[in-house]
FIGU-126681 format. One line per 2 residues: number of its first residue (from 1); their letters; for each residue x, y, z of C-alpha. Coordinates in steps of 0.25 Angstrom, whole numbers, padded with zeros to 4 digits, always signed. Layout:
<nodes>
NUM) a) X Y Z  ...
</nodes>
This chain:
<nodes>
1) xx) +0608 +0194 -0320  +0614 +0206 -0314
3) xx) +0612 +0202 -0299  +0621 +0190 -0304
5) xx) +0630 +0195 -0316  +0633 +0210 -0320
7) xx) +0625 +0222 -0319  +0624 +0230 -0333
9) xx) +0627 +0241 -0325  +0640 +0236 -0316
11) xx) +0651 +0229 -0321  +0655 +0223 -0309
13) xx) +0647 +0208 -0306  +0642 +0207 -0294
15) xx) +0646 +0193 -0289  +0660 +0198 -0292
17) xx) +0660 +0209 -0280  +0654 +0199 -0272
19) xx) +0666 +0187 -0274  +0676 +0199 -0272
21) xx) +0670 +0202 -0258  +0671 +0189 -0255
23) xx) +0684 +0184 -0260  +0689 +0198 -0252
25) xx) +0683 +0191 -0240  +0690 +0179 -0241
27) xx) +0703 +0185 -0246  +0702 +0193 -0233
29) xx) +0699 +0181 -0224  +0711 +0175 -0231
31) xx) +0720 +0185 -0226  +0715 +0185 -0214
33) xx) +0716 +0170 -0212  +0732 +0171 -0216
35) xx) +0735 +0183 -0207  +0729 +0175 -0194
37) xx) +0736 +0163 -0200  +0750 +0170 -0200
39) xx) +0747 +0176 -0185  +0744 +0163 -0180
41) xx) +0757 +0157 -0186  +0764 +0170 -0180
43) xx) +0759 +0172 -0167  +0771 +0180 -0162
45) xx) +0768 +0190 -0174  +0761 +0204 -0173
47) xx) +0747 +0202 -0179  +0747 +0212 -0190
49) xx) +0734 +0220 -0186  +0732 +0228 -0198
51) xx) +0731 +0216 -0208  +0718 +0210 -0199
53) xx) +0712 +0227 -0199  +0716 +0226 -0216
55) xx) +0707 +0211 -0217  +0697 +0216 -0208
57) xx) +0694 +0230 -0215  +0694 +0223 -0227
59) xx) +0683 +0214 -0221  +0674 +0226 -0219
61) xx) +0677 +0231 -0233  +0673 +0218 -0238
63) xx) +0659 +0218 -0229  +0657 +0232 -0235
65) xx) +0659 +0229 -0250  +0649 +0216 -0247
67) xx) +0640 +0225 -0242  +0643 +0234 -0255
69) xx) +0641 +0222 -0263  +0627 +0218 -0256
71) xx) +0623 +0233 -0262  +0626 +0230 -0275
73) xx) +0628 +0244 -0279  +0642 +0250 -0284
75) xx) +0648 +0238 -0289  +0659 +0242 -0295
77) xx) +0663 +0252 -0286  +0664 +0241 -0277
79) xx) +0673 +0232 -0284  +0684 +0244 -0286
81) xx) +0681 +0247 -0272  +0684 +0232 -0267
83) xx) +0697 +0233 -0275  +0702 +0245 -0271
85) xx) +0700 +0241 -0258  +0705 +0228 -0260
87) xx) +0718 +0233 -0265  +0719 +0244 -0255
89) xx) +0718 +0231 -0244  +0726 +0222 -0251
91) xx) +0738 +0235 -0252  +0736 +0237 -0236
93) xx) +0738 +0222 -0235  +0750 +0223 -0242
95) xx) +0757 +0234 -0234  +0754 +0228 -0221
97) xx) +0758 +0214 -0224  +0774 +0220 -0230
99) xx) +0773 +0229 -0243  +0779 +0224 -0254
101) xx) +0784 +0213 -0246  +0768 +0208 -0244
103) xx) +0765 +0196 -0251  +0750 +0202 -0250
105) xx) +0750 +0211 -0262  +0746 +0199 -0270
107) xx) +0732 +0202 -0265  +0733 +0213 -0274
109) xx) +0726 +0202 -0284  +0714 +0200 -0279
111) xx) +0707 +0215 -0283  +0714 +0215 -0295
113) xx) +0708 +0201 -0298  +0694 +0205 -0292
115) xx) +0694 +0219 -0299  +0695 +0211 -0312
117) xx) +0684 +0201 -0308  +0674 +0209 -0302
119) xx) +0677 +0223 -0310  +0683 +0222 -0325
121) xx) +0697 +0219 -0329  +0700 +0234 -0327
123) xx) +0697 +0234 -0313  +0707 +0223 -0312
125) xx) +0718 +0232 -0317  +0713 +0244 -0310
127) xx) +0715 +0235 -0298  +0728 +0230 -0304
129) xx) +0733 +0245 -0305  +0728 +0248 -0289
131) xx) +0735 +0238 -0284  +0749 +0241 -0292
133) xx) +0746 +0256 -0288  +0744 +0250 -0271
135) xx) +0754 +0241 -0271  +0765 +0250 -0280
137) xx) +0763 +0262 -0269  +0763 +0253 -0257
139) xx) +0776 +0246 -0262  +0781 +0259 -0264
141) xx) +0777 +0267 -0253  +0784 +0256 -0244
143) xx) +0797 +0256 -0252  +0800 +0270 -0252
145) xx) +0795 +0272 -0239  +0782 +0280 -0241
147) xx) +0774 +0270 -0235  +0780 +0263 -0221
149) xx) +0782 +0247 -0220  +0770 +0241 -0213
151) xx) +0778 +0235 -0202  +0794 +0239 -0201
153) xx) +0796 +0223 -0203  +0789 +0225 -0217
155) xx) +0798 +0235 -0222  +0806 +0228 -0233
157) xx) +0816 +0236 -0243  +0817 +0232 -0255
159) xx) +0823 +0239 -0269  +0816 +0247 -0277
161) xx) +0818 +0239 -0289  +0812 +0225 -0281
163) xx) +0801 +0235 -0276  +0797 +0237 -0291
165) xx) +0797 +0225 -0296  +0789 +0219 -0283
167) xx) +0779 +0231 -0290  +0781 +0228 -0303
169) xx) +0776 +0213 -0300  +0765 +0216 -0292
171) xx) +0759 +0226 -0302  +0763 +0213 -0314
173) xx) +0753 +0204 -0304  +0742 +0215 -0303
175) xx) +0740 +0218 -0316  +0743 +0206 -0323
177) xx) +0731 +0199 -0315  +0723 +0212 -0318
179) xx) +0725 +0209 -0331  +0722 +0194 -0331
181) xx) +0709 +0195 -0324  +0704 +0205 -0334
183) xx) +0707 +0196 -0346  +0700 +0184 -0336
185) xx) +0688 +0194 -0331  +0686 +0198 -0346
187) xx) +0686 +0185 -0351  +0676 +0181 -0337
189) xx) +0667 +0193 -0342  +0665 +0188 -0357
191) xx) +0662 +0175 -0354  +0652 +0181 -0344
193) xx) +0645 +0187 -0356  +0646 +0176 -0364
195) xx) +0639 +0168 -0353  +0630 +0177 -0351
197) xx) +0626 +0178 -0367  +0626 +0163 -0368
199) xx) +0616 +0161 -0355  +0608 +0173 -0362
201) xx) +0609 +0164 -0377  +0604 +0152 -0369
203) xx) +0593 +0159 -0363  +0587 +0163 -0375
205) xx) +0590 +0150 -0383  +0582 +0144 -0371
207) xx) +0570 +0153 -0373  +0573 +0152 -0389
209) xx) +0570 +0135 -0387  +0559 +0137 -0375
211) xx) +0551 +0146 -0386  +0552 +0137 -0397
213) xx) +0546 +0127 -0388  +0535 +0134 -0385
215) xx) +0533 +0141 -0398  +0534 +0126 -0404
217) xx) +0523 +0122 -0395  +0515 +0135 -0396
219) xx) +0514 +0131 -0412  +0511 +0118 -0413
221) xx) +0500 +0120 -0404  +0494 +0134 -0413
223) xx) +0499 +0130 -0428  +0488 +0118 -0431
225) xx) +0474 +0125 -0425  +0480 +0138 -0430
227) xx) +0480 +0132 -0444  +0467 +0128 -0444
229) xx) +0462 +0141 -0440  +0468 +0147 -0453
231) xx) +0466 +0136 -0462  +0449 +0138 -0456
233) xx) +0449 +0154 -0459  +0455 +0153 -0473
235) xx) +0444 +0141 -0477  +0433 +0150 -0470
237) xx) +0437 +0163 -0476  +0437 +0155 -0490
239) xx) +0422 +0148 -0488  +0415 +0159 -0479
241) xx) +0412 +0173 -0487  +0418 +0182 -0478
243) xx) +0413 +0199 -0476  +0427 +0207 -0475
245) xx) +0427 +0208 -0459  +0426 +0193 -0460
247) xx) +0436 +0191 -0469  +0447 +0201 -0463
249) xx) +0445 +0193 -0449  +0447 +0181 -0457
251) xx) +0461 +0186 -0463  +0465 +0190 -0450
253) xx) +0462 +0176 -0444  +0472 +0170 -0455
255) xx) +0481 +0180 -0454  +0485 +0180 -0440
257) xx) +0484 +0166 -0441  +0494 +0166 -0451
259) xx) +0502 +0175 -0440  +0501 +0167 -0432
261) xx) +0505 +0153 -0440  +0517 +0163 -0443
263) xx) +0520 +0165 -0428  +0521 +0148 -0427
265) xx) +0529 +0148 -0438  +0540 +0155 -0430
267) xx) +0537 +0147 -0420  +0541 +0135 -0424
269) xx) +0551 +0140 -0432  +0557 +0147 -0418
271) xx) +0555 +0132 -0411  +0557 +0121 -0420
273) xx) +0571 +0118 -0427  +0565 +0119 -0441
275) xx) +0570 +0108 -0451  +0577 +0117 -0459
277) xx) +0584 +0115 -0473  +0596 +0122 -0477
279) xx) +0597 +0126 -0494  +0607 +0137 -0500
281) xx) +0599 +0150 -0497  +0603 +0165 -0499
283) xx) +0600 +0174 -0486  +0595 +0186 -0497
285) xx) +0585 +0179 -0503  +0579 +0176 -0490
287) xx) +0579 +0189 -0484  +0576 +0196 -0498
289) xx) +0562 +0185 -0498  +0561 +0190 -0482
291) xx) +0561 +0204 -0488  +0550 +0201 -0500
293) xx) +0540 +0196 -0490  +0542 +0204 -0479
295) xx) +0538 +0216 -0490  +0525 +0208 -0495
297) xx) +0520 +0209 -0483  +0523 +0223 -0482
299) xx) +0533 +0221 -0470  +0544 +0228 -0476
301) xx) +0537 +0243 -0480  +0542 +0255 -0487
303) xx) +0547 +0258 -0470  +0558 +0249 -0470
305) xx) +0571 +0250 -0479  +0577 +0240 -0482
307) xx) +0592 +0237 -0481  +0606 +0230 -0482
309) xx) +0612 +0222 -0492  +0601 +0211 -0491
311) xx) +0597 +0212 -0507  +0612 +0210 -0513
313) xx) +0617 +0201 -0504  +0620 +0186 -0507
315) xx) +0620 +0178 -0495  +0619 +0163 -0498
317) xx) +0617 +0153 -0485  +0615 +0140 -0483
319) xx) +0601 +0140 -0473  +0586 +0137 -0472
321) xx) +0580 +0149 -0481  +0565 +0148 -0471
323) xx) +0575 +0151 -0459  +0581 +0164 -0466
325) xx) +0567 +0168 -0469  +0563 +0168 -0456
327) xx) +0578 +0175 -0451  +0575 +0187 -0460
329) xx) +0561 +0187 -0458  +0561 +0188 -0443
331) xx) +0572 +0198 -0443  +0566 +0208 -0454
333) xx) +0551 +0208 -0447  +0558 +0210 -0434
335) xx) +0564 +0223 -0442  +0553 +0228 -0448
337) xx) +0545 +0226 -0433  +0556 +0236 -0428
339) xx) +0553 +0246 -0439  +0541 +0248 -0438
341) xx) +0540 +0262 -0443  +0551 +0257 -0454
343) xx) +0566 +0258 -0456  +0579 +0250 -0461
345) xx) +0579 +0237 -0462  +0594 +0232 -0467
347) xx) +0595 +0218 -0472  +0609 +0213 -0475
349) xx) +0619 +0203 -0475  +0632 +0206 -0471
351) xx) +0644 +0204 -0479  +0645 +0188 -0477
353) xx) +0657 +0183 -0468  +0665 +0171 -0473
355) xx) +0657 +0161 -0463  +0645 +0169 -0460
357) xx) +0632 +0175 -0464  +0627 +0188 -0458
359) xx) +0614 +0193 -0459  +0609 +0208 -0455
361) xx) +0594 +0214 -0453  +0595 +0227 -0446
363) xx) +0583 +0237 -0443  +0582 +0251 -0439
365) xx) +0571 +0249 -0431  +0568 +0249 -0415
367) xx) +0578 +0241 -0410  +0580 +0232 -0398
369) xx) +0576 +0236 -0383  +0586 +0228 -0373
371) xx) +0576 +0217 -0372  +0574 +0216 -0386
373) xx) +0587 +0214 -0386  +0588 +0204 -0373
375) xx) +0575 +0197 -0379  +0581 +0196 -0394
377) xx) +0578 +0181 -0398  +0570 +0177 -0388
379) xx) +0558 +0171 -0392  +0543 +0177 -0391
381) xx) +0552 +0190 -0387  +0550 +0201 -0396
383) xx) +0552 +0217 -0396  +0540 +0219 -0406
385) xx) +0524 +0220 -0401  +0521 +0209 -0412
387) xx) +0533 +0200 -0412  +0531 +0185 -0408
389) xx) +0547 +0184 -0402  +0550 +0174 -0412
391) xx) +0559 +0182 -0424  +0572 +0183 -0419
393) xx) +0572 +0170 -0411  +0568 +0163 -0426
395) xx) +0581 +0171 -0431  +0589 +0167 -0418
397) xx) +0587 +0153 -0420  +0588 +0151 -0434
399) xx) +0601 +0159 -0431  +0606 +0151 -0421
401) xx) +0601 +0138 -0431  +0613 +0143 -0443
403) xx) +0622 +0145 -0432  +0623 +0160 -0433
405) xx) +0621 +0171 -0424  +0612 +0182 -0425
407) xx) +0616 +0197 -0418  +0606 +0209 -0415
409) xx) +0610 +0222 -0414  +0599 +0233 -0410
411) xx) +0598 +0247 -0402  +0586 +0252 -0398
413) xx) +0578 +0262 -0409  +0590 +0260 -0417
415) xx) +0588 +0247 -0424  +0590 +0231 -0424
417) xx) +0603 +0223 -0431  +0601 +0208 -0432
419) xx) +0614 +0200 -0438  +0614 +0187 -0442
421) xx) +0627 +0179 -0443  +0626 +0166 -0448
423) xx) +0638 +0156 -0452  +0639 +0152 -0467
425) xx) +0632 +0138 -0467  +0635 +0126 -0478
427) xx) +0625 +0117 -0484  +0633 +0106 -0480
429) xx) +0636 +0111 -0465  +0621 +0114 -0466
</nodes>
């Protein structure tokens, strides 16, 4: 990504410098091709020398800046060197070829419009407010006399007050287009991101499918012997008269295969599009039940306080109460495995919106590395030495399933914020 796109560390994109070398080289070979093409009309004409020398230094400059770009260091010092000697060219080009008579000053455009493209939209006007400082003095200076007429016939008197308003106009051009390609290159850099966030989301909703293809597979293929091995052990641990070794080896057996069983459960919930039914449900009494089991089974000790407005709250929904359970139980024991020497643990629910449900559970815990972060809801990823990967993706999808969108918010040693936004659902729309 950053040999194509932009470096994290340098604003400038590297394809851009490399089109703005380029489109120099043809701007130049234009010029060039029209300057032969008037001597050949012209032939009686003196060949006006220090125009070819100009194009011709400017095609070593444009061989030195390709050999800067090839480098690939100092990027953005560079571009503003590019510009500024572009409208340093471009102001010698406009002197020799009459002064404030030139037609050439509209070349003054093309930094300005490069500057914005390449750089930022504040290049654009930096290079906007070079070029009414270049060509202001060079107007000047030839008008009052502190700077001579390039050739006696290029010496043209004009009033001061058609002399401003020949300034004034060319200063209106510079800055207005300065100021259109920063609106256009602003509006080309969002919908860069966005691009660039949707072809991230499709990668991970492309992964999401490939592993509930092979987590679908991976239990159908596990789930039937591996319920005849429990089924066995819990009739041999009741006919067989077992010592206390014996027996403990034969709760472990059913135990991790209960683990086990639990791990295909999420499985197939992650893979398979469950056949859900949707009842009036309230979003408390789910994570109040979450809460209750999690502390039977001693989950949620003395180390973790507990939170939020979660016990007053009155937060009716229209949903599937299973995939609720699963929401809050995912994100809880994904909580409580980030505290493990205890903390704070808030559970609320947001003052509701007029169309939308919002649901906070926030820890104080570890927090996320940057590929945690990167990593969030890909599935068989996970931060924790005993995760399976499978929690968050669960939450993502059942997210996605209502329609909602689900935001994570987390800093390293500091803490994890997970908000769920969901839109208000109706039984009939349901």
């Amino acid at each position: 990504m950053k040999a194509r796109g932009t470096d994290r560390r340098c604003p400038v994109d590297r394809r851009y410098v490399f089109l703005y070398v380029l489109y120099r080289v043809v701007v130049l070979t234009s010029l060039l091709a029209s300057a032969f093409i008037i001597q050949l009309s012209s032939p009686d004409s003196e060949p006006n020398l220090p125009f070819f020398y100009l194009i011709l230094a400017a095609y070593g400059f444009s061989a030195l800046f390709f050999g800067l770009y090839l480098w690939g260091r100092g990027l953005v010092v560079q571009a503003y060197l590019q510009v500024v000697f572009d409208l340093l060219l471009i102001t010698a080009f406009v002197y020799i070829s009459g002064g404030i008579s030139s037609s050439m000053y509209f070349l003054y455009l093309f930094p300005i419009i490069a500057a914005s493209l390449v750089i930022s939209g504040r290049a654009g006007f930096l290079a906007a407010s070079l070029s009414a400082i270049l060509f202001g003095a060079l107007v000047d200076g030839v008008h009052f006399g502190f700077i001579g007429a390039f050739r006696p016939e290029q010496e043209v008197r004009t009033s001061l007050g058609s002399m401003l308003v020949d300034i004034f106009i060319a200063w209106g051009v510079f800055f207005v287009i300065a100021a259109l390609m920063s609106t256009l290159t602003g509006s080309l850099r969002r919908t860069r991101e966005a691009l660039r966030a949707a072809e991230k989301e499709l990668i991970v909703r492309e992964r999401l499918a490939e592993g509930g293809r092979v987590s679908a597979s991976l239990a159908h293929e596990i789930r039937n012997p591996l319920a005849a091995i429990s089924g066995s052990v819990q009739v041999l641990k009741k006919d067989l008269v077992l010592n206390a070794e014996q027996g403990h080896l034969m709760d472990i057996v059913l135990k991790e295969s209960e683990r086990v069983s639990q791990s295909l459960e999420q499985f197939l919930d992650f893979a398979l599009p469950s056949k859900t039914v949707f009842s009036p449900i309230n979003l408390r009494d789910i994570l109040d039940e979450t809460i209750k089991i999690l502390r039977g089974g001693g989950e949620l000790n003395g180390k973790i306080e507990l939170l939020g407005n979660f016990r007053t709250s009155n937060v009716p929904y229209y949903g599937n109460a299973g995939q609720f359970r699963q929401v809050f139980w995912n994100l809880i024991k994904n909580a409580i495995k980030a505290m493990p020497d205890g903390g704070r643990l808030r559970l609320e629910f947001p003052e509701p919106r007029k169309k939308e449900v919002r649901i906070v559970v926030a820890d104080t815990g570890r927090g996320m590395t940057d590929e945690d972060k990167a990593n969030l809801f890909e599935p068989f990823y996970s931060g924790f030495e005993d995760g399976r990967g499978l929690g968050l993706s669960i939450v993502r999808k059942i997210v996605d399933d209502y329609d909602g969108r689900i935001d994570v918010r987390s800093e390293l040693h500091k803490g994890t914020e997970v908000l769920i936004t969901l839109p208000v659902r109706k039984p009939a729309a349901a």
